[in-house]
C-alpha positions in Angstrom: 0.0 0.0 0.0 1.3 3.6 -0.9 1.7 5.4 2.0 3.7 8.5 0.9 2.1 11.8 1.0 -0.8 9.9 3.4 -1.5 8.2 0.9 -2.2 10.8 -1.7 0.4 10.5 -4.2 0.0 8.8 -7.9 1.9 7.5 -10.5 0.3 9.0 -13.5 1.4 12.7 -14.1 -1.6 13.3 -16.0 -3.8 12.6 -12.9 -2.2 15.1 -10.6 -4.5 18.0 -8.9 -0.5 19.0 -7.5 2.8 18.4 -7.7 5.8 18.3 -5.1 9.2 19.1 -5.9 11.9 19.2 -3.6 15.0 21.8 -3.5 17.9 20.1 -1.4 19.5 23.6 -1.4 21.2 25.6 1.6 24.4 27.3 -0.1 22.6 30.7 0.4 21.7 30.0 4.0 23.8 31.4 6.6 25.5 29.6 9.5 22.4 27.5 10.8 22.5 25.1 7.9 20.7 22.1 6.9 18.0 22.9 4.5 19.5 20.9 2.2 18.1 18.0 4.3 14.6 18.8 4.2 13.0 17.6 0.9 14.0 14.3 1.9 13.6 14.6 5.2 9.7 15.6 4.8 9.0 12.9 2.3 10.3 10.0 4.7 7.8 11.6 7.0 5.3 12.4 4.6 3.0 8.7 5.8 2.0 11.2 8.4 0.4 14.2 6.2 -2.9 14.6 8.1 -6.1 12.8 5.5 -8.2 15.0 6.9 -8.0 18.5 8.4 -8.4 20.1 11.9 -11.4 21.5 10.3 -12.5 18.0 9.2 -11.8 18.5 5.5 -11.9 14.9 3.5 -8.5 15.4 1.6 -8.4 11.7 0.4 -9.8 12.4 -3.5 -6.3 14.8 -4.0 -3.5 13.1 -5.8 -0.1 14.4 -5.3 2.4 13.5 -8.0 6.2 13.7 -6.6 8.6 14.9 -9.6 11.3 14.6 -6.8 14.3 17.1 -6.3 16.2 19.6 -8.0 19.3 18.6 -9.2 21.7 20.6 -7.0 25.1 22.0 -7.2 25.6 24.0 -3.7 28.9 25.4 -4.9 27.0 26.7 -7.8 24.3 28.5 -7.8 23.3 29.6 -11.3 23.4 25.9 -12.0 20.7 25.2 -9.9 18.9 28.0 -11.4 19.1 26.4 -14.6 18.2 22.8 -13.0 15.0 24.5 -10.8 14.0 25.7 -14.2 13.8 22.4 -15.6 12.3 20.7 -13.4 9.5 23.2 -13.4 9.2 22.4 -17.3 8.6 18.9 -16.1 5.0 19.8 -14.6 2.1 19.5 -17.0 -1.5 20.5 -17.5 -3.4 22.6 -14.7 -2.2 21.0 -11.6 -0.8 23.5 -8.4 3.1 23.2 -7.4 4.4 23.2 -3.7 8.2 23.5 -3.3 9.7 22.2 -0.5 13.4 23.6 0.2 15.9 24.7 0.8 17.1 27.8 1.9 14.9 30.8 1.0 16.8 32.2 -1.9 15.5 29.1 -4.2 12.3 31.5 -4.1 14.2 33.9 -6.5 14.6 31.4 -9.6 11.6 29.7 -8.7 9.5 32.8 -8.7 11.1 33.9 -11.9 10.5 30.9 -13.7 6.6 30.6 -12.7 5.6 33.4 -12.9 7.3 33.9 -16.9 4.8 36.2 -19.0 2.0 36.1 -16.6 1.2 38.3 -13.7 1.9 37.6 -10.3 1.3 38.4 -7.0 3.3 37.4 -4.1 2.6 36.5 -0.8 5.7 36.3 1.1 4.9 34.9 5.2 8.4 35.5 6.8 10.3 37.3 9.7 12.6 38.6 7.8 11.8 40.7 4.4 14.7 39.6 2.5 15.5 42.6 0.6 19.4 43.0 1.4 21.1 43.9 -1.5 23.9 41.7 -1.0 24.3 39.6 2.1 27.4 37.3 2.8 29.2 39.1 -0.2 26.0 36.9 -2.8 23.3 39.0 -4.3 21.7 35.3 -4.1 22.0 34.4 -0.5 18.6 33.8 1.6 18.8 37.5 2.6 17.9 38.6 -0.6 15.0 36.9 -2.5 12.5 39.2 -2.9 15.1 42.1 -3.6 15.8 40.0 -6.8 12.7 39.2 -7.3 11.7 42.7 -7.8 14.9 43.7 -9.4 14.6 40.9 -12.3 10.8 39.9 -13.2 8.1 42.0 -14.3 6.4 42.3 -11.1 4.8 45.3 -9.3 5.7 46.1 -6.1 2.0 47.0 -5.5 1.3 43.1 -6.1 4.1 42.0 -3.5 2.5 41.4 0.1 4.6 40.5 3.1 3.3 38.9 6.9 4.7 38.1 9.4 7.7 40.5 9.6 9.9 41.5 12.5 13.3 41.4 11.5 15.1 44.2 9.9 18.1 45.5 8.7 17.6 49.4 8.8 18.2 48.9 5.1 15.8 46.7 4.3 13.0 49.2 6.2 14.1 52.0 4.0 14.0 49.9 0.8 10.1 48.5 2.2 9.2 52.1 2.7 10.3 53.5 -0.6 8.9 51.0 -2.3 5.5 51.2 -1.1 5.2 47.8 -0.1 2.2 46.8 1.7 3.5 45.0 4.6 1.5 43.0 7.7 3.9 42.8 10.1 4.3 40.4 13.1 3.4 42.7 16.0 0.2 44.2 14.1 -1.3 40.5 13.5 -1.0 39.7 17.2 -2.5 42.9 18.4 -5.9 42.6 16.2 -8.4 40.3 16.4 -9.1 41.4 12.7 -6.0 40.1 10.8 -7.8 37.8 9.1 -10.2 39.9 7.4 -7.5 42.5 7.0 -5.5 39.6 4.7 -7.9 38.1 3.2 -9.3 42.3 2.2 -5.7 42.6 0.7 -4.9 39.5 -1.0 -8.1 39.3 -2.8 -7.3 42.7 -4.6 -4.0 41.5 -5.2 -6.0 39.0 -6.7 -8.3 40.6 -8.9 -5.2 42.6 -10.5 -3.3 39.4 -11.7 -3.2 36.1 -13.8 -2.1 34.2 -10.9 -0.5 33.9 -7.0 2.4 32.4 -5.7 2.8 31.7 -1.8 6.1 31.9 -0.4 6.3 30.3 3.1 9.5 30.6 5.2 9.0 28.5 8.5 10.2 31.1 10.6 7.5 33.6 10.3 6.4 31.1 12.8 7.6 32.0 16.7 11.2 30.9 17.3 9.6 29.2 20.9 7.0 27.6 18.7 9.2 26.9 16.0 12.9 25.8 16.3 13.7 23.9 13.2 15.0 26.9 10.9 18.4 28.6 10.2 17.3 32.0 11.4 14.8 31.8 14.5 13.2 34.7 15.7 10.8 35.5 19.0 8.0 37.6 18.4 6.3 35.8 15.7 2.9 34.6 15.0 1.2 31.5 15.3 0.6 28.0 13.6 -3.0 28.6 13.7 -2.8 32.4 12.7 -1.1 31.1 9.7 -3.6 28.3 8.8 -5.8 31.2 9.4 -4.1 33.0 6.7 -3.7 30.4 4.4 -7.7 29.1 4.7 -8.6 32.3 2.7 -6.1 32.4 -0.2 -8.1 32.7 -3.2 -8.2 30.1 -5.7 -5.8 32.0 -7.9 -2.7 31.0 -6.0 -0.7 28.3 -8.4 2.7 28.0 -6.5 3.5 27.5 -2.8 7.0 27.1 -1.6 8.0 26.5 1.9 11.4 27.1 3.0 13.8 27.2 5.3 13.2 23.8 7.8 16.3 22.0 8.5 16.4 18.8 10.7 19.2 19.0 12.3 17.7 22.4 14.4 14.8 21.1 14.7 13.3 19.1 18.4 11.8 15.8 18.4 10.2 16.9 14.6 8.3 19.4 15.7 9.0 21.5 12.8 8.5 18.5 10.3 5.0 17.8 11.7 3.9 21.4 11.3 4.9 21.4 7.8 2.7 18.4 7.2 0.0 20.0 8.9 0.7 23.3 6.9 0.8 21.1 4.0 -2.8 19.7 4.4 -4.5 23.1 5.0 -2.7 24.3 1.9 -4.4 21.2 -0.1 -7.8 21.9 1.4 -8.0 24.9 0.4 -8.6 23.6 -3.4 -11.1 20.6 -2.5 
């Protein structure tokens, strides 16, 4: 019996309502490493992605198809832009993508790749905005993402949406600021009992503007005491269920999810693994 991806996942492509792709990449992380780990690590635990929801959602009509990882050089990087874009060429038909990494900066080529000659929004959950110019001497290092992102597609910043912030470089608030990005940070969604509708208000007209959404999850937008399986843990941040929250109301536009950031070896008694399987199964329910 098939017990990967709780039992979701299928052999033929053509069946697939989403695809999984692992990035075993963590040359852009700083010096809490072991993203690399994490694709494989998740799918030797995937037996355990929750069948049903904590909302009671039947999930057991989805079918998952795995394409696998990236083929990844970590001494390279422009390499494994080339081989991230291939491996998105292997999807087909109408199905959704989730990405597993990796470090953060993965988001950059994979971003750039879906999102080609269609418009995109982004929404980008994290604790830290990733908008350094350079960090660690790389223009491509995990501090620095969305700064390509906005530097090298086609996006517009008013189509960029970040949650969850908290960490700054004085920088990176500046940049934010002049900008005009629309930004929920960490401290607002804990002090209202309105975040919810205040999200769901702004990603639907980010929305109604563009072809498509892609979802950019880095674990540690989660609270570093709730949370310690990630290469940059940081107090003050929201919760698992503030983020289900979140994702329960993304509209049906969103094609692309990535989650980033998890490593293994930080994490405790695979804490962080299980919420990703958990985060994994709202995600799915959201397109029952």
């Amino acid at each position: 019996m098939n017990n990967d991806w709780g039992g979701l996942r299928v052999e033929d492509i053509h069946s697939a309502d989403f695809f999984i792709i692992g990035i075993p990449y963590d040359a852009g992380a700083g010096t809490r490493r072991g993203q690399a780990a994490a694709p494989s690590y998740i799918r030797n635990m995937s037996y355990k992605l929750p069948s049903c929801t904590r909302k009671g959602i039947d999930l057991t009509n989805l079918r998952l198809f795995d394409l696998g990882d990236v083929e990844i050089n970590q001494q390279e990087i422009f390499a494994t832009i080339k081989n991230i874009e291939k491996k998105l060429d292997e999807r087909c038909g109408l199905a959704r993508t989730i990405m597993i990494g990796g470090d953060h900066s993965v988001t950059y080529p994979s971003f750039k790749k879906a999102s080609g000659q269609r418009s995109t929004g982004l929404v980008w959950f994290d604790a830290h905005p990733d908008v350094l110019d350079t960090y660690q001497n790389s223009k491509y290092s995990h501090g620095s993402p969305l700064r390509r992102i906005i530097e090298d597609t086609h996006i517009d910043t008013d189509n960029i949406m970040l949650v969850g912030t908290r960490f700054y470089e004085l920088d990176e608030f500046n940049y934010i600021k002049s900008k005009q990005i629309y930004e929920m940070p960490a401290y607002e969604i804990n002090d209202s009992i309105e975040y919810a509708t205040k999200f769901s208000t702004r990603v639907n007209e980010i929305a109604s503007r563009v072809d498509q959404l892609y979802v950019s999850i880095d674990i540690d937008v989660i609270d570093s005491g709730l949370i310690v399986g990630t290469g940059a843990p940081v107090t003050g941040g929201i919760t698992p269920h503030q983020l289900f929250t979140m994702i329960n109301v993304i509209p049906p536009k969103a094609q692309y999810f990535d989650i980033m950031e998890y490593s293994p070896i930080c994490d405790f008694n695979d804490i962080g693994a299980r919420f990703i399987l958990v985060l994994l199964s709202e995600i799915l329910s959201n397109f029952k």
